[in-house]
N, C-alpha and C positions, 0 to 999 in steps of 0.2 A: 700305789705306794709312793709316799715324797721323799725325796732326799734332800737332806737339812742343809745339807750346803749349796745346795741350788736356791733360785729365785723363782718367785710364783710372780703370774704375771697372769692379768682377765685378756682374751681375746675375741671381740666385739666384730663379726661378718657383719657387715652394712649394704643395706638395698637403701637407695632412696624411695619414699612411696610411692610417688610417681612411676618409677620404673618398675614396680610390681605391679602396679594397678592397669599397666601398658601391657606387662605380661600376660596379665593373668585376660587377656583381649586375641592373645594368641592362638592358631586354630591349633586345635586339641591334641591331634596328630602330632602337630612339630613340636610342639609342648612338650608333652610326651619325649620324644626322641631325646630332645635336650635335655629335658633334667634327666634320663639315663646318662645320657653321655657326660654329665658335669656328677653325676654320684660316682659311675666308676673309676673317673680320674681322682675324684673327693679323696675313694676307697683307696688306690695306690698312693696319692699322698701320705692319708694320714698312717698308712701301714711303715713307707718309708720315713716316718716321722713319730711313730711310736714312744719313742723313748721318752722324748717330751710331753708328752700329754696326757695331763691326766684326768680331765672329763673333757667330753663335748657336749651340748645340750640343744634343744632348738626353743626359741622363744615363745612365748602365747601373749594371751591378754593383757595388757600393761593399765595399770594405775598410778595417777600421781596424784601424791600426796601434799597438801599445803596445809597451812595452819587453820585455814577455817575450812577442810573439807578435802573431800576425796572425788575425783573424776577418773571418767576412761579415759584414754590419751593412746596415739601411736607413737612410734620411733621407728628408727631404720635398724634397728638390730635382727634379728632373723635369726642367727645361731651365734650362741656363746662357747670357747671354750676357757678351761684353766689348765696352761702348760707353765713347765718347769724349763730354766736353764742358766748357764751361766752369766749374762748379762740379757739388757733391754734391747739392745743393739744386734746382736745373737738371734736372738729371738726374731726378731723383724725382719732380719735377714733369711731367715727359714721359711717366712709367710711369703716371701717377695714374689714368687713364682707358684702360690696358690689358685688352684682351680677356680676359685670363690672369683680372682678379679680378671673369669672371663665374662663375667655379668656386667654388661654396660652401667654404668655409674658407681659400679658395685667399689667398696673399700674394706680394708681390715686397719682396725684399731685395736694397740697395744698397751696396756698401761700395767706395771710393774706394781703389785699390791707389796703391803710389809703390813706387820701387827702397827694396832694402834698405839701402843706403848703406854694404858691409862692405867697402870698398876697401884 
């Protein structure tokens, strides 16, 4: 549920490809161990961060689109979410110490959506 006097804002978890395609090179076992150990910290973040958030998602297959045509394409996104709060700045401040930027190269991008306003 949103609250109309707060601000929505997309939240864009970023892997560079490289650094997944290095991962995913990693022997199975320690693989394994980490991404437990990086979902249960995920888990107690996003619980003590509740309030704010109002989906998470994780990404799939990406296409890009251009005037003469459609292709497959990658990006560094990996999981989206959409949270609510009082400023951009606020916001940023709450990610600062997310689990996501113990992934080497890993980053969190914030960008503060509003309506179009094409009435």
């Amino acid at each position: 549920m949103t609250n109309a006097s707060l601000k929505k804002f997309l939240v864009f978890f970023m892997i560079p490809l490289a650094t997944m395609n290095e991962w995913s090179k990693t022997d199975p076992a320690v693989r394994e161990a980490e991404e437990k150990r990086l979902r249960e910290e995920w888990t107690k973040w996003s619980a003590e961060h509740s309030k704010m958030m109002v989906s998470t998602d994780v990404g799939g297959k990406t296409k890009n689109v251009v005037a003469n045509g459609v292709s497959d394409t990658r990006n560094d996104i990996v999981i989206y979410s959409i949270v609510e709060g009082d400023s951009h700045d606020a916001v940023a401040q709450a990610f600062q110490n997310h689990p996501h930027l113990q992934i080497p190269n890993a980053s969190i991008q914030i960008m503060e959506t509003r309506a179009m306003g094409w009435d």
